[in-house]
MARFIRO-701869 format. One record per residue (C-alpha): y, z, x; residue in three letters. Coordinates in steps of 0.02 Angstrom, whole numbers, plus 50000, padded with zeros to 5 digits. Each point is the difference from the previous one (the first is absolute). Layout:
N
YZXala ...
//
This chain:
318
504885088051197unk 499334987749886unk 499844982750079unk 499384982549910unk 498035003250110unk 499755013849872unk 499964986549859unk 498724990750062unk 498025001449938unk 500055007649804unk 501715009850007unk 501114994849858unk 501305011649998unk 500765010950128unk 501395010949960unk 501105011450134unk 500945012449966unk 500834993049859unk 501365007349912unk 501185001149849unk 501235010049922unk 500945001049824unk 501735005750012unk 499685018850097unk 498175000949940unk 498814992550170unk 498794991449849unk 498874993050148unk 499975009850178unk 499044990050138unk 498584995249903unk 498824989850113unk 498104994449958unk 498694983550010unk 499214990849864unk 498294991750070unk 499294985149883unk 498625008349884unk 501105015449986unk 500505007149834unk 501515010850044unk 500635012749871unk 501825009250013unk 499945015949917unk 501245012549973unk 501215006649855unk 501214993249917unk 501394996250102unk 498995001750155unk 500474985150080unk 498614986449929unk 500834986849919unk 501635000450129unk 498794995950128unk 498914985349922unk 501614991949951unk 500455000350187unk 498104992250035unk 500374988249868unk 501734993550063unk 501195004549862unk 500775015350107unk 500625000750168unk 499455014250092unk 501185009350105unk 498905000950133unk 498324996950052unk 498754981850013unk 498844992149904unk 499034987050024unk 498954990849874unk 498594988350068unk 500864999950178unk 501654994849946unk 501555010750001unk 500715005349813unk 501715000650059unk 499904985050130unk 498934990149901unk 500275002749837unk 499414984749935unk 498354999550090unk 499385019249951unk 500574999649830unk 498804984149983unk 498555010650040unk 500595014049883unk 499465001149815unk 500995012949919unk 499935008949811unk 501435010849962unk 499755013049885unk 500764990149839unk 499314984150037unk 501394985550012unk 499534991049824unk 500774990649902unk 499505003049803unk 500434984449927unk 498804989550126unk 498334996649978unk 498825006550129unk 499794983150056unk 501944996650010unk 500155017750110unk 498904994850119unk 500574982150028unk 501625007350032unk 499445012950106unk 498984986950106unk 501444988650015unk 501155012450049unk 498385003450154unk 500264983150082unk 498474993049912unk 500074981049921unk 499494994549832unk 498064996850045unk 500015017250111unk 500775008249851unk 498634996149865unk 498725001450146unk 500645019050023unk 500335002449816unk 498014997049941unk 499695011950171unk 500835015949961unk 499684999949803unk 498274997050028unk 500235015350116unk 501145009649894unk 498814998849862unk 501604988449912unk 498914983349981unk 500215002049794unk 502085006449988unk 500754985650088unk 500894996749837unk 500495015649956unk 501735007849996unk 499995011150169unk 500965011949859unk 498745000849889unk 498585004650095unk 499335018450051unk 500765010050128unk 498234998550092unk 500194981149989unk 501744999950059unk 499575007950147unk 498664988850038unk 501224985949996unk 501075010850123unk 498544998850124unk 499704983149962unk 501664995150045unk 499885010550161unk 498374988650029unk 500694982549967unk 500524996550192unk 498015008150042unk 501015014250125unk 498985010050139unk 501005014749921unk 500445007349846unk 501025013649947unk 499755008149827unk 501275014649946unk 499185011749864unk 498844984249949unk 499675013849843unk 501135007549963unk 500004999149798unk 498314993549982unk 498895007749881unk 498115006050094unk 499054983149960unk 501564988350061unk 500165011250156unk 498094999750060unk 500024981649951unk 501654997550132unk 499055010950121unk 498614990550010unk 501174986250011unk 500825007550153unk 498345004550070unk 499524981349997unk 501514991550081unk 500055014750147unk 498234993850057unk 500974984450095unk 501605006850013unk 501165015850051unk 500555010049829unk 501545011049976unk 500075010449869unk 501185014849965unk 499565011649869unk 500385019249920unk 498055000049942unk 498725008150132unk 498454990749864unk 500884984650019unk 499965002250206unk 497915006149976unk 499734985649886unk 500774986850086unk 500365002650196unk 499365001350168unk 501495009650077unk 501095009649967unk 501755003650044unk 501055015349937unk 501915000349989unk 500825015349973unk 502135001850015unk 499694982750073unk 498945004250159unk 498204997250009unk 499065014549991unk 498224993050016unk 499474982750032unk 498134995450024unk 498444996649902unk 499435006249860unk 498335006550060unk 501155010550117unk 500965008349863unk 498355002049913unk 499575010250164unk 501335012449943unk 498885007049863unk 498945011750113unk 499545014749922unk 501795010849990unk 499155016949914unk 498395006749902unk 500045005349831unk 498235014750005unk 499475008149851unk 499425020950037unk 499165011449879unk 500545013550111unk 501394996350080unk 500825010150175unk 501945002850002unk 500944985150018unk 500845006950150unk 497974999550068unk 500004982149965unk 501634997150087unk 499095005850169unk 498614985749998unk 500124989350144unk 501154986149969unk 500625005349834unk 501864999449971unk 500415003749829unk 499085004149837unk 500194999749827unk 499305009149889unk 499594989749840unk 499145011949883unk 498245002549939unk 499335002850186unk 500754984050049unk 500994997350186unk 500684985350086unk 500095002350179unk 501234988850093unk 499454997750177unk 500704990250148unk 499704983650023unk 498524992950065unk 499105016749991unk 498195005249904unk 500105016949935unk 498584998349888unk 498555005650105unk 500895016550057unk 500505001849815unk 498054999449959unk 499705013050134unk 501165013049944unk 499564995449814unk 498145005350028unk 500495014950132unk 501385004849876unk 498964998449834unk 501474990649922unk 498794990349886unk 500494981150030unk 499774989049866unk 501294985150030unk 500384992250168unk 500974985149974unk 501324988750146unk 501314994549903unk 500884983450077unk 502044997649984unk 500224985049866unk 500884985650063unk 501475003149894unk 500055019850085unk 500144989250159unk 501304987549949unk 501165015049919unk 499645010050186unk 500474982850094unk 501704998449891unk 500445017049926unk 499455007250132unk 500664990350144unk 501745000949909unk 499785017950009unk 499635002050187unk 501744991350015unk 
//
């Protein structure tokens, strides 16, 4: 169980077994996870999957039916009014209003924080000089970019400087300049706090994020960093290349070997089992065998091959 001792040192967020459901549909089933300060944490999964039900839970806009969360040591649903303070949260359609100036918008939004006039202005020149927003203040928030809406968004989230902030589908609509450009933004403001991101995009998880959570039917089905997913891309099958190929039934029969295609033009891909190293017994029985190898080449599972096995696949084994 969790207890308030685990939110001590550079844990942000803990979450146990939290849980949500929409009519009949369980949209979030005992979900539980840390965020550490420093941490980048991406939720990945499908549409539908679960993502944005659960960082509008983190964010305090949806009661769970069951499960904690605490946010810089204090209780979400004991303390509301402490946690949310250390929360900074961007919804997917950031709350603007069009006929403000950017200026206006974030006066507002720093009022609404607690903050007084001379904290207000203090914050405002802070996050646009952050947000890359220094030379908009007076323009309509309607008139500007999608890519510069959203950076109001996160400045907003910014105004009341949180430990934490929570960013669903920070991109979503952004064309490839305005994306890397919020990226790099993200990547920034994660280096002194705890990030939450949920996204549909496996680049925008590589791009931006140090770990990775993956939702699938709303259940976790991996959590951990991404150097540990990386790890999943050992070496799955070789694709060789024979002049004079054996029967593919003789291929079959190499140690460790359990399945090959034939691709054509003397080409094979041998799928092996995991962990193993066919290749020097492969060279053996190429020379003994006279098969004529001219191609030898591990082929690694993509990270999208490994995201579709984690969802698709999982949903499958159910």
């Amino acid at each position: 169980m969790l207890v308030e001792s685990v939110m001590t040192g550079e844990t942000l967020v803990a979450v146990e077994r939290l849980s949500r459901r929409h009519g009949q549909t369980q949209a979030v089933d005992a979900v539980s996870f840390t965020l550490e300060r420093g941490q980048i944490l991406g939720f990945l999964g499908l549409n539908g999957a679960g993502k944005s039900t659960t960082m509008r839970m983190l964010a305090g806009v949806l009661a769970p039916d069951a499960g904690r969360i605490l946010i810089d040591g204090a209780d979400l649903l004991d303390q509301p009014r402490r946690a949310k303070q250390a929360i900074g949260y961007l919804p997917e359609q950031p709350p603007l209003y069009r006929e403000s100036t950017v200026d206006e918008q974030l006066c507002y939004s720093a009022r609404l924080h607690g903050l007084d006039r001379a904290a207000s202005h203090r914050a405002m020149a802070q996050v646009k000089a952050r947000c890359g927003l220094a030379n908009v203040g007076q323009r309509l928030t309607g008139n500007l970019s999608k890519g510069y809406r959203q950076r109001v968004g996160i400045a907003q989230a910014l105004l009341h400087d949180p430990p934490v902030l929570i960013l669903d589908e920070p991109t979503a609509g952004l064309d490839p300049v305005q994306a890397r450009e919020i990226r790099a933004l993200i990547r920034e403001l994660g280096r002194e706090r705890g990030v939450i991101l949920s996204t549909h995009l496996l680049p925008e998880v590589q791009a931006t994020c140090s770990h990775v959570q993956i939702m699938q039917s709303g259940r976790l089905v991996f959590a951990g960093a991404l150097a540990e997913l990386q790890q999943r891309r050992q070496s799955a099958c070789l694709r060789i290349g024979l002049n004079a190929p054996p029967p593919v039934v003789e291929l079959a029969r190499l140690p460790t070997i359990t399945r090959v295609e034939n691709l054509g033009g003397g080409q094979f891909r041998l799928h092996h089992a995991a962990g193993a190293a066919p290749a020097r017994a492969l060279l053996d029985q190429a020379h003994v065998g006279g098969w004529d190898l001219w191609e030898l080449t591990p082929e690694r599972a993509s990270l999208e091959q490994i995201f579709v096995e984690l969802t698709l696949g999982w949903e499958t084994a159910e």
